[in-house]
N, CA, C and O atoms as a GROMACS GRO file, in nm:
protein
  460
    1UNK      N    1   0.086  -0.118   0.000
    1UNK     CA    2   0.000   0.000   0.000
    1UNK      C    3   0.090   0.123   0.000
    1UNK      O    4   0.161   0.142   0.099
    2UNK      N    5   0.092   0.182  -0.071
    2UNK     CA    6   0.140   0.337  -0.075
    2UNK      C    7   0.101   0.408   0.034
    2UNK      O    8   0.004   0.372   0.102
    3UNK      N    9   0.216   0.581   0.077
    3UNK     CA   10   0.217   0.631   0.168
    3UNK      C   11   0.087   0.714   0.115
    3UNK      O   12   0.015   0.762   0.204
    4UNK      N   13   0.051   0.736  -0.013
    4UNK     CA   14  -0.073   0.827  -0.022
    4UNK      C   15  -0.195   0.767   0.051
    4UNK      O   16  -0.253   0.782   0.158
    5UNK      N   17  -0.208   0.677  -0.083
    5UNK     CA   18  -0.317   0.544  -0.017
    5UNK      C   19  -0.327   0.554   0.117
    5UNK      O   20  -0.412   0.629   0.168
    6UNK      N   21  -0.224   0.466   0.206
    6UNK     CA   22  -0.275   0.496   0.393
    6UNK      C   23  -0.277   0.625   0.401
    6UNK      O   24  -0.393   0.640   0.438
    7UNK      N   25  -0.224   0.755   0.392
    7UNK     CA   26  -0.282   0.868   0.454
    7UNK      C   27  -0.433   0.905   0.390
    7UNK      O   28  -0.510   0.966   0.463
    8UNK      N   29  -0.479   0.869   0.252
    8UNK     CA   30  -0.599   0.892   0.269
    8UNK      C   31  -0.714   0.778   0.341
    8UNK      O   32  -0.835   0.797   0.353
    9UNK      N   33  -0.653   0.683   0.373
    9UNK     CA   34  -0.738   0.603   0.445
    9UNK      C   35  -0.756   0.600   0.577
    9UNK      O   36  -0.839   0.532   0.638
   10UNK      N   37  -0.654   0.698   0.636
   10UNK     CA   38  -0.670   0.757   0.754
   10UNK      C   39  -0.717   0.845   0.762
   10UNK      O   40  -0.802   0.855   0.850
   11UNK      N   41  -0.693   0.944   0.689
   11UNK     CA   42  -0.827   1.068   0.666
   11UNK      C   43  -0.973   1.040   0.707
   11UNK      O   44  -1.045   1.074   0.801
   12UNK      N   45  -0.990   0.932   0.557
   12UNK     CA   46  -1.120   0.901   0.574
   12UNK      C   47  -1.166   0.865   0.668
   12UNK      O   48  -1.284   0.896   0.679
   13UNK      N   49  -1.106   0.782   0.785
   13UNK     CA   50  -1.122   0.746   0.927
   13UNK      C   51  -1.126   0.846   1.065
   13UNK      O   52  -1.175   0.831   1.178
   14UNK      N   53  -1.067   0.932   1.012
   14UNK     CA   54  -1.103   1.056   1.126
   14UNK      C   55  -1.203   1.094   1.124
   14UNK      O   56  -1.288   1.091   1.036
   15UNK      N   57  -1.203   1.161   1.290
   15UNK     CA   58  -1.364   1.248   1.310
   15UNK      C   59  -1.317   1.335   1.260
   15UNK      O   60  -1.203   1.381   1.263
   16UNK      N   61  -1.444   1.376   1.190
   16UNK     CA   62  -1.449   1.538   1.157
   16UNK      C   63  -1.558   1.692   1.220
   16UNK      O   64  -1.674   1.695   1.181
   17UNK      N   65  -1.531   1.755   1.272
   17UNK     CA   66  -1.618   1.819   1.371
   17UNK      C   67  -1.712   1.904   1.268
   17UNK      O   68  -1.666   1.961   1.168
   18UNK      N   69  -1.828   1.906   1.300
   18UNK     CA   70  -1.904   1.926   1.234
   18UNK      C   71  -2.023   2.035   1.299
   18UNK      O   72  -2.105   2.082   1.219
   19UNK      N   73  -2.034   2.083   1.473
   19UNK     CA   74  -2.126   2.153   1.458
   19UNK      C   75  -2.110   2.156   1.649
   19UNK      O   76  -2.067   2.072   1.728
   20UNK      N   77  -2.156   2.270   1.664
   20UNK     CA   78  -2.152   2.260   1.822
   20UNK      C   79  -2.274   2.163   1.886
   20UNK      O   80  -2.368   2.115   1.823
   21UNK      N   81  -2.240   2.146   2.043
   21UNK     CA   82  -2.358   2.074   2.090
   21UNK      C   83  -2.470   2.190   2.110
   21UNK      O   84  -2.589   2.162   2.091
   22UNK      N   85  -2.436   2.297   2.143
   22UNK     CA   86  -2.567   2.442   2.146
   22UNK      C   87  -2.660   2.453   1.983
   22UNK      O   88  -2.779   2.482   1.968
   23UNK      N   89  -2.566   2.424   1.886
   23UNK     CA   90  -2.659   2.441   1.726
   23UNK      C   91  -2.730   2.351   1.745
   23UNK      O   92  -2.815   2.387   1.664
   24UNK      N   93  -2.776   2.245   1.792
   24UNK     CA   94  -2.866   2.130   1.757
   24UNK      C   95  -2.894   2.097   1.928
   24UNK      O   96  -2.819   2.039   2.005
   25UNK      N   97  -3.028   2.155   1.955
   25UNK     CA   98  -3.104   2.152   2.060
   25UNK      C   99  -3.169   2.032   2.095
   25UNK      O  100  -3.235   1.996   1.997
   26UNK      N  101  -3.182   1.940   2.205
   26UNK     CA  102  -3.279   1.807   2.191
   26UNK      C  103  -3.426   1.800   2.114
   26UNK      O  104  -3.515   1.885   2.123
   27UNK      N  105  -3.428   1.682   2.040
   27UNK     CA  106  -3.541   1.691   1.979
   27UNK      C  107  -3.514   1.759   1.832
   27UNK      O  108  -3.610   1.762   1.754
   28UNK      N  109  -3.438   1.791   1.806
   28UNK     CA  110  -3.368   1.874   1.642
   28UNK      C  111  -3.313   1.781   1.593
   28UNK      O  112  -3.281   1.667   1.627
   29UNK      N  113  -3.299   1.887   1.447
   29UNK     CA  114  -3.143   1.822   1.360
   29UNK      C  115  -3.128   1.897   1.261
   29UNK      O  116  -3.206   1.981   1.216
   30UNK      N  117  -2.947   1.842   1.199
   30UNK     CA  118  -2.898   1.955   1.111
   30UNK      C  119  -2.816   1.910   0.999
   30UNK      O  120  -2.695   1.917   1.020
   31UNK      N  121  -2.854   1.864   0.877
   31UNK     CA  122  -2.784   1.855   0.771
   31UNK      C  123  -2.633   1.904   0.789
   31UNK      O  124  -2.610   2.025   0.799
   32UNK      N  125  -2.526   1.806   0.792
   32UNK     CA  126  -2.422   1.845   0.728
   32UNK      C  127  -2.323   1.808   0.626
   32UNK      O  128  -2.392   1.724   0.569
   33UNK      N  129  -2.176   1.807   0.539
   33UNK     CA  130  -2.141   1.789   0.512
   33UNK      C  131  -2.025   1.729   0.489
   33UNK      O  132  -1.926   1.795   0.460
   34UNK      N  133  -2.024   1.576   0.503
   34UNK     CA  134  -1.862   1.524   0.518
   34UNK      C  135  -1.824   1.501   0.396
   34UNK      O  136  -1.876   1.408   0.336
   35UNK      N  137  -1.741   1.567   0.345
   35UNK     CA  138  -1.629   1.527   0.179
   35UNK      C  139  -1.762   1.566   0.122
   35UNK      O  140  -1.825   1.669   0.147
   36UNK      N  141  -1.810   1.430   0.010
   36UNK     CA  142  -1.929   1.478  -0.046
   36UNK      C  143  -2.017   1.405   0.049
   36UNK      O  144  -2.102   1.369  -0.032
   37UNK      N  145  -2.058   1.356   0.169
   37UNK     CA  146  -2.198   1.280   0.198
   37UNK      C  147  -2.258   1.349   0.239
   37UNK      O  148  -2.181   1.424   0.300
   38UNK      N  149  -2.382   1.394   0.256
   38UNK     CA  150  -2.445   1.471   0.352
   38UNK      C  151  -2.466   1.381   0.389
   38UNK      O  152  -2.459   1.266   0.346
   39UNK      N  153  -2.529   1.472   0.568
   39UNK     CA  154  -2.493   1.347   0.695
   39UNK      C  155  -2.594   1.412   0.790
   39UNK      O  156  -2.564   1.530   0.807
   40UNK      N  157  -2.721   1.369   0.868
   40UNK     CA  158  -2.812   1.390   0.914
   40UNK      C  159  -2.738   1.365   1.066
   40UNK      O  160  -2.697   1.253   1.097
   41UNK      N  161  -2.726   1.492   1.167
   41UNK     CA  162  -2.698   1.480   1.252
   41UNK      C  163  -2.817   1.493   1.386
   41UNK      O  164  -2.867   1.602   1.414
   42UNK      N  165  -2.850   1.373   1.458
   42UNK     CA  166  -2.950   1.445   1.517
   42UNK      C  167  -2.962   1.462   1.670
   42UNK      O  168  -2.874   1.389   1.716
   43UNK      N  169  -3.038   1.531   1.788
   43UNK     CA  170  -2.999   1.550   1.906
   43UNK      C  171  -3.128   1.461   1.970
   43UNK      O  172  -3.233   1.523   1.991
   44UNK      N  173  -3.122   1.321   2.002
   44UNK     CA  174  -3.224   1.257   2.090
   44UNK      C  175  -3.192   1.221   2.228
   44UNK      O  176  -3.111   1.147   2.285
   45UNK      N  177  -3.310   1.319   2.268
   45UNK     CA  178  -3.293   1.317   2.430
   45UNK      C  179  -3.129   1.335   2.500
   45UNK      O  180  -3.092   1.285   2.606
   46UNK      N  181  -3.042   1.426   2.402
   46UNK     CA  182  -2.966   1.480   2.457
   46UNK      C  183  -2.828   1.401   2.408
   46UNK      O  184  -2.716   1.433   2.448
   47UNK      N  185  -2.854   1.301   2.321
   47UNK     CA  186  -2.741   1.172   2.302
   47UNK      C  187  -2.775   1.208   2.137
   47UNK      O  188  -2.890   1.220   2.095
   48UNK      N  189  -2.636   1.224   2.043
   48UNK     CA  190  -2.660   1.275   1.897
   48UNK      C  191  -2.605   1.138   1.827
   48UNK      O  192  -2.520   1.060   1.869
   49UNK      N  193  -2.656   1.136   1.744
   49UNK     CA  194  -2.661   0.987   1.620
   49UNK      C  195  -2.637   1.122   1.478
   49UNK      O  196  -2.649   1.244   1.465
   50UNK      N  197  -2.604   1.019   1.410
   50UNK     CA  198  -2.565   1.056   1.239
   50UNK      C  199  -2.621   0.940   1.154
   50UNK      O  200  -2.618   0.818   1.166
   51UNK      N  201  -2.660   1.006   1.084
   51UNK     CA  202  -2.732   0.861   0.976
   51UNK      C  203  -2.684   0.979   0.827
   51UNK      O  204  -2.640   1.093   0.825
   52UNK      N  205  -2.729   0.859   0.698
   52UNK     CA  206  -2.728   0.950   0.585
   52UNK      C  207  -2.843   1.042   0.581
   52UNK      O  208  -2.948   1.011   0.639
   53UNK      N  209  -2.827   1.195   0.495
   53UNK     CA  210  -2.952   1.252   0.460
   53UNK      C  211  -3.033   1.223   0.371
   53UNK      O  212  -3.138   1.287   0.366
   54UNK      N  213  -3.011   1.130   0.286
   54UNK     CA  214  -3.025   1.156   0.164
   54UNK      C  215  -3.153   0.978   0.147
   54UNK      O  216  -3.114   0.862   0.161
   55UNK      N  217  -3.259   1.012   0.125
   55UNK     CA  218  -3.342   0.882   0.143
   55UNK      C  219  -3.307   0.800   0.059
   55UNK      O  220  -3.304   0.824  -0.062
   56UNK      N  221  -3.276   0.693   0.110
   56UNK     CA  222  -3.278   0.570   0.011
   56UNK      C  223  -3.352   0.485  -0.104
   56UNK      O  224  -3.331   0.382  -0.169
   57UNK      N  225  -3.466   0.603  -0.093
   57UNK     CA  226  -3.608   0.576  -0.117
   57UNK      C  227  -3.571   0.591  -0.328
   57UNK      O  228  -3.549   0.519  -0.425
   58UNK      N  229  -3.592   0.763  -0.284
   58UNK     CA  230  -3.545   0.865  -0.435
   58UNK      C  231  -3.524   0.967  -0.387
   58UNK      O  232  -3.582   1.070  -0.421
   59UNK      N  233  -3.412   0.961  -0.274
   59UNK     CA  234  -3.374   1.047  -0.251
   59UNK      C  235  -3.395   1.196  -0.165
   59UNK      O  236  -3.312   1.285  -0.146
   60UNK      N  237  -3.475   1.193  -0.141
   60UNK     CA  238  -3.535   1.306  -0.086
   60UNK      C  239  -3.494   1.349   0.086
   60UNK      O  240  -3.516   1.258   0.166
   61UNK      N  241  -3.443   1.469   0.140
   61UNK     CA  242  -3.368   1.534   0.202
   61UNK      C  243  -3.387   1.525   0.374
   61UNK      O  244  -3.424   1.626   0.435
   62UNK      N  245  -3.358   1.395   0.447
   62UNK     CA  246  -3.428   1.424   0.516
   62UNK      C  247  -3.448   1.543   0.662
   62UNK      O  248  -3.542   1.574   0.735
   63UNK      N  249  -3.321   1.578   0.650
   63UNK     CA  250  -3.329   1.711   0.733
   63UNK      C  251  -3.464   1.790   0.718
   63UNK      O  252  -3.507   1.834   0.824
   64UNK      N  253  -3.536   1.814   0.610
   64UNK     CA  254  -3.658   1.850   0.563
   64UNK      C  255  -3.786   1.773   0.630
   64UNK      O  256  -3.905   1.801   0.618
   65UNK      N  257  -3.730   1.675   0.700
   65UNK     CA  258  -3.869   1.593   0.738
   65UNK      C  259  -3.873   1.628   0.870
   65UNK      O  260  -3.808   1.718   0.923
   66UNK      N  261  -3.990   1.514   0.949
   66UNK     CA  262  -4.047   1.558   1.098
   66UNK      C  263  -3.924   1.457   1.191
   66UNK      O  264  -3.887   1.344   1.157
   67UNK      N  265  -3.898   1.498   1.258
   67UNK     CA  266  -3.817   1.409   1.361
   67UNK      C  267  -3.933   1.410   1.490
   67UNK      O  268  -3.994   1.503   1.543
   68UNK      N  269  -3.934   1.233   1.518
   68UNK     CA  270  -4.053   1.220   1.620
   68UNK      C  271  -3.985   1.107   1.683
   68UNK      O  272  -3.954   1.001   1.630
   69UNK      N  273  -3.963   1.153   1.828
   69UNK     CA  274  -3.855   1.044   1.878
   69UNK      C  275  -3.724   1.030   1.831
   69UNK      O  276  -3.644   1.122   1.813
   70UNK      N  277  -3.706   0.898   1.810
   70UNK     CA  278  -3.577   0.828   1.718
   70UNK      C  279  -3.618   0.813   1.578
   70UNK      O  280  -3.552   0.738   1.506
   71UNK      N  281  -3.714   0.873   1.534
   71UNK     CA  282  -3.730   0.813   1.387
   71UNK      C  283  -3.791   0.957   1.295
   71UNK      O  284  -3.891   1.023   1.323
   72UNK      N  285  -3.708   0.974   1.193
   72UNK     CA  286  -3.749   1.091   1.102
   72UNK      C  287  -3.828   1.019   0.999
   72UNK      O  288  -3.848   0.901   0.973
   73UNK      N  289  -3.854   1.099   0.964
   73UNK     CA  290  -3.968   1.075   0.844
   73UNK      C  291  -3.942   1.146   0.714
   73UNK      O  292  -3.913   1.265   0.725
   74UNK      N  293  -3.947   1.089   0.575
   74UNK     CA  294  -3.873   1.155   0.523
   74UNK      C  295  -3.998   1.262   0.416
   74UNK      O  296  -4.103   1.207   0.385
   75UNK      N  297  -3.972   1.413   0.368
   75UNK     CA  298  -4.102   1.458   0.342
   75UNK      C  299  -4.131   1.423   0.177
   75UNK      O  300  -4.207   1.483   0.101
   76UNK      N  301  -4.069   1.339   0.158
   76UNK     CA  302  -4.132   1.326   0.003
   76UNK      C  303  -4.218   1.225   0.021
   76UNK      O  304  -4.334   1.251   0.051
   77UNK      N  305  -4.180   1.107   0.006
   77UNK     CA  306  -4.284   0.936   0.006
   77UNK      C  307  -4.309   0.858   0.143
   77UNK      O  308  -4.338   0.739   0.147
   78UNK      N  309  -4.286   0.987   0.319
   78UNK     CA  310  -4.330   0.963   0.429
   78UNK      C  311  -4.251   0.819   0.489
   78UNK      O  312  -4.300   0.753   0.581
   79UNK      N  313  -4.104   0.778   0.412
   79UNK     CA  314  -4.012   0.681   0.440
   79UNK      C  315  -3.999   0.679   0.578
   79UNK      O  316  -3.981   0.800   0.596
   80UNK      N  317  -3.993   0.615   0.720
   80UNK     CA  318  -3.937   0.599   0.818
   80UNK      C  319  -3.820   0.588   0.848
   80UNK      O  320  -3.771   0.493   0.786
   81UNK      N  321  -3.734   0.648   0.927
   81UNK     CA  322  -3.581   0.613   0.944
   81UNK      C  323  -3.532   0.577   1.112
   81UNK      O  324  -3.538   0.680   1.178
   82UNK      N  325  -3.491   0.467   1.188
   82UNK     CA  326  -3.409   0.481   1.331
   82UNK      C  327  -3.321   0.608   1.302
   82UNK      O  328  -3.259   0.583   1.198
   83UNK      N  329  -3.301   0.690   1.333
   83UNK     CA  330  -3.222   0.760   1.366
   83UNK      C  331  -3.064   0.725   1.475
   83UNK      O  332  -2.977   0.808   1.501
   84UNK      N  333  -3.067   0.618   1.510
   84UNK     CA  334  -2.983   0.567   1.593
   84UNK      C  335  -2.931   0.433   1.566
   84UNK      O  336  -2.841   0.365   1.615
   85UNK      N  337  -3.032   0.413   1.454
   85UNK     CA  338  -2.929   0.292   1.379
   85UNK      C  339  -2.932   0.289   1.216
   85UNK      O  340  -2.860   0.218   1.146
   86UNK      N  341  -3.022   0.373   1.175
   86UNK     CA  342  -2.981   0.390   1.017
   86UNK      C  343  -3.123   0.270   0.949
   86UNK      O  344  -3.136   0.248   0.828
   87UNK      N  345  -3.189   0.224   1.030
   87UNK     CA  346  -3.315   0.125   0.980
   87UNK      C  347  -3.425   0.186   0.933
   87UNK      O  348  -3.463   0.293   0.981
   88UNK      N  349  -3.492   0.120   0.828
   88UNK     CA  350  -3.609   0.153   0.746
   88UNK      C  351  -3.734   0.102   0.915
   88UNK      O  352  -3.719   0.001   0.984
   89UNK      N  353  -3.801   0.169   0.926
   89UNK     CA  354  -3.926   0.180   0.998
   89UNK      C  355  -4.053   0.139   0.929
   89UNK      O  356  -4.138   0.051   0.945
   90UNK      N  357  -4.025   0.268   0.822
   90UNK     CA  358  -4.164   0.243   0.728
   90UNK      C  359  -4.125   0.291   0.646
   90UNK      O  360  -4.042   0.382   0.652
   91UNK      N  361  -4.202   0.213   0.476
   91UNK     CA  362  -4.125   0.227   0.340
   91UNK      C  363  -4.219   0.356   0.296
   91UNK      O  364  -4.300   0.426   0.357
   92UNK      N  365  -4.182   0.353   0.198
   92UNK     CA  366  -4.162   0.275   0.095
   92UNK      C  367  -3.988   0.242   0.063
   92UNK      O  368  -3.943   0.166  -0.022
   93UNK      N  369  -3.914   0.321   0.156
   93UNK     CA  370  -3.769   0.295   0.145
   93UNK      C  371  -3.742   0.104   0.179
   93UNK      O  372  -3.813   0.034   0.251
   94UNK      N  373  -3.648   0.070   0.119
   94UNK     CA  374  -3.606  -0.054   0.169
   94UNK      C  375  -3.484  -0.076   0.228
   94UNK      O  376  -3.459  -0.143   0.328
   95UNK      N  377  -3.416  -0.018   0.162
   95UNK     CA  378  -3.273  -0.006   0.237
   95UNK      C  379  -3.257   0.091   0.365
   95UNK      O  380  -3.352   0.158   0.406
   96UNK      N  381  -3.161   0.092   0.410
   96UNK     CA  382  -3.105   0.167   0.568
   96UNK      C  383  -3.025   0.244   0.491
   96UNK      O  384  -2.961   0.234   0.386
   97UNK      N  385  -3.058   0.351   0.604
   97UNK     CA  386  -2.950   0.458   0.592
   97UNK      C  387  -2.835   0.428   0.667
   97UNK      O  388  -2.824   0.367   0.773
   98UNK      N  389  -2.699   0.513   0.550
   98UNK     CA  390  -2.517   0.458   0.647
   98UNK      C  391  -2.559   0.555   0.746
   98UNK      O  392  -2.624   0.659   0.742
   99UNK      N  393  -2.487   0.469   0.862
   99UNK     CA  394  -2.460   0.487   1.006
   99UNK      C  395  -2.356   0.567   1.019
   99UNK      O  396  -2.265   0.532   0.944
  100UNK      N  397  -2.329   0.667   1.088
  100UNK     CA  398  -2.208   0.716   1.132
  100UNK      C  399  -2.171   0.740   1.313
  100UNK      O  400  -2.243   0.769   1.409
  101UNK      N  401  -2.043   0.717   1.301
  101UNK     CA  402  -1.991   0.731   1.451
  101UNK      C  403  -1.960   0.834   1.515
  101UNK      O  404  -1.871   0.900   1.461
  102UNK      N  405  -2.013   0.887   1.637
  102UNK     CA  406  -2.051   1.031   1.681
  102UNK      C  407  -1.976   1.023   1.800
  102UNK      O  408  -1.992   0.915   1.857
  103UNK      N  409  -1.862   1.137   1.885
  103UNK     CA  410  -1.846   1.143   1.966
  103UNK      C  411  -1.855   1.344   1.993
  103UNK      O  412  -1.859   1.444   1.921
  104UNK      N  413  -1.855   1.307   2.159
  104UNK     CA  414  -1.904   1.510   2.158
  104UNK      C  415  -1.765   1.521   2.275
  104UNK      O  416  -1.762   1.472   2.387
  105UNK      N  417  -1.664   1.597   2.209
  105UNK     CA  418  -1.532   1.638   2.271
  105UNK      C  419  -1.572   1.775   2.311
  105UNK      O  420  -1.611   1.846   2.218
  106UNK      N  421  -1.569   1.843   2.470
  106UNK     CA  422  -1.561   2.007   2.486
  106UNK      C  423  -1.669   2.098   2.414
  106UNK      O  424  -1.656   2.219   2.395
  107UNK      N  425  -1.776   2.022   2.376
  107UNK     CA  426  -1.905   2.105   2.325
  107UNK      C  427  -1.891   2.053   2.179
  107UNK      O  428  -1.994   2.072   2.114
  108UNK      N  429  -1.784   1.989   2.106
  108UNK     CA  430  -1.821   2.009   1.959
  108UNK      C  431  -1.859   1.855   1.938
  108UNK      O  432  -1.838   1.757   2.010
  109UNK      N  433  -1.928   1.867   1.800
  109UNK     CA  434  -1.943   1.728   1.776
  109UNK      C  435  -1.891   1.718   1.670
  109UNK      O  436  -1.884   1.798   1.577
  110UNK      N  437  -1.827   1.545   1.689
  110UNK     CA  438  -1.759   1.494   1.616
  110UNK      C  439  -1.788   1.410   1.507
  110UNK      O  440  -1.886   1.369   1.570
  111UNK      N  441  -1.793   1.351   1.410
  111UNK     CA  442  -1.850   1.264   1.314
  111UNK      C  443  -1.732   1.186   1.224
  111UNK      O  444  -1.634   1.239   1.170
  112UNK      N  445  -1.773   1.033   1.224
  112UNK     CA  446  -1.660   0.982   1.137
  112UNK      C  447  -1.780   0.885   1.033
  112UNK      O  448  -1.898   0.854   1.050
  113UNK      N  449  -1.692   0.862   0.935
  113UNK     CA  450  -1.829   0.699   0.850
  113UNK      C  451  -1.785   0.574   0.991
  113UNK      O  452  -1.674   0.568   1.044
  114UNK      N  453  -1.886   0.500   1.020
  114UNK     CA  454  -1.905   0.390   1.088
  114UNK      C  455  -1.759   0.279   1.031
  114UNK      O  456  -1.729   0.261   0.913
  115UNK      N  457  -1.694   0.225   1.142
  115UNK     CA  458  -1.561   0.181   1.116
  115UNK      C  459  -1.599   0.034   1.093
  115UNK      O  460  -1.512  -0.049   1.066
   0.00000   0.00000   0.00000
């Protein structure tokens, strides 16, 4: 393996901070951006999860939808999502949304893709 190769595969493995714990209030959430994924960050009952934004369905945004509990909803075709594990609830989606790994260092939060 090349020295590029492992340094970008360590890249890709780092957290990347993405948003304070004050921007995203319990019960919220906030679209963001890692490289190209957007990445649904959300605040339940005070403990934040990351899933993809982007529905598995056709796509549609789910930062835009209702967050109720652990599970968003997505506002185009009303898809269900866990929010805490990336699972279809209710379709018409079939697939899960990618999971991502969340830690909160000194107020910020952190985000990596699921290892």
């Amino acid at each position: 393996m090349s020295l590029v190769v492992k340094l970008m595969a360590k890249a890709a493995s780092d957290f990347v901070r993405v948003s304070s714990t004050g921007e995203i209030p319990e019960g919220k959430m906030k679209k963001v951006t890692i490289g190209s994924q957007q990445v649904l960050v959300v605040n339940v009952k005070g403990k934040f999860y990351a899933i993809g934004n982007v529905c598995t369905h056709l796509g549609g945004p789910l930062d835009r939808g209702i967050l109720e509990g652990n599970e968003v909803e997505c506002p185009l075709h009303h898809s269900h999502f866990d929010v805490t594990t990336g699972q279809v609830k209710r379709g018409p989606a079939t697939r899960p949304e990618p999971v991502y790994d969340v830690k909160v260092e000194n107020g910020s939060i952190l985000v990596r893709p699921k290892q």
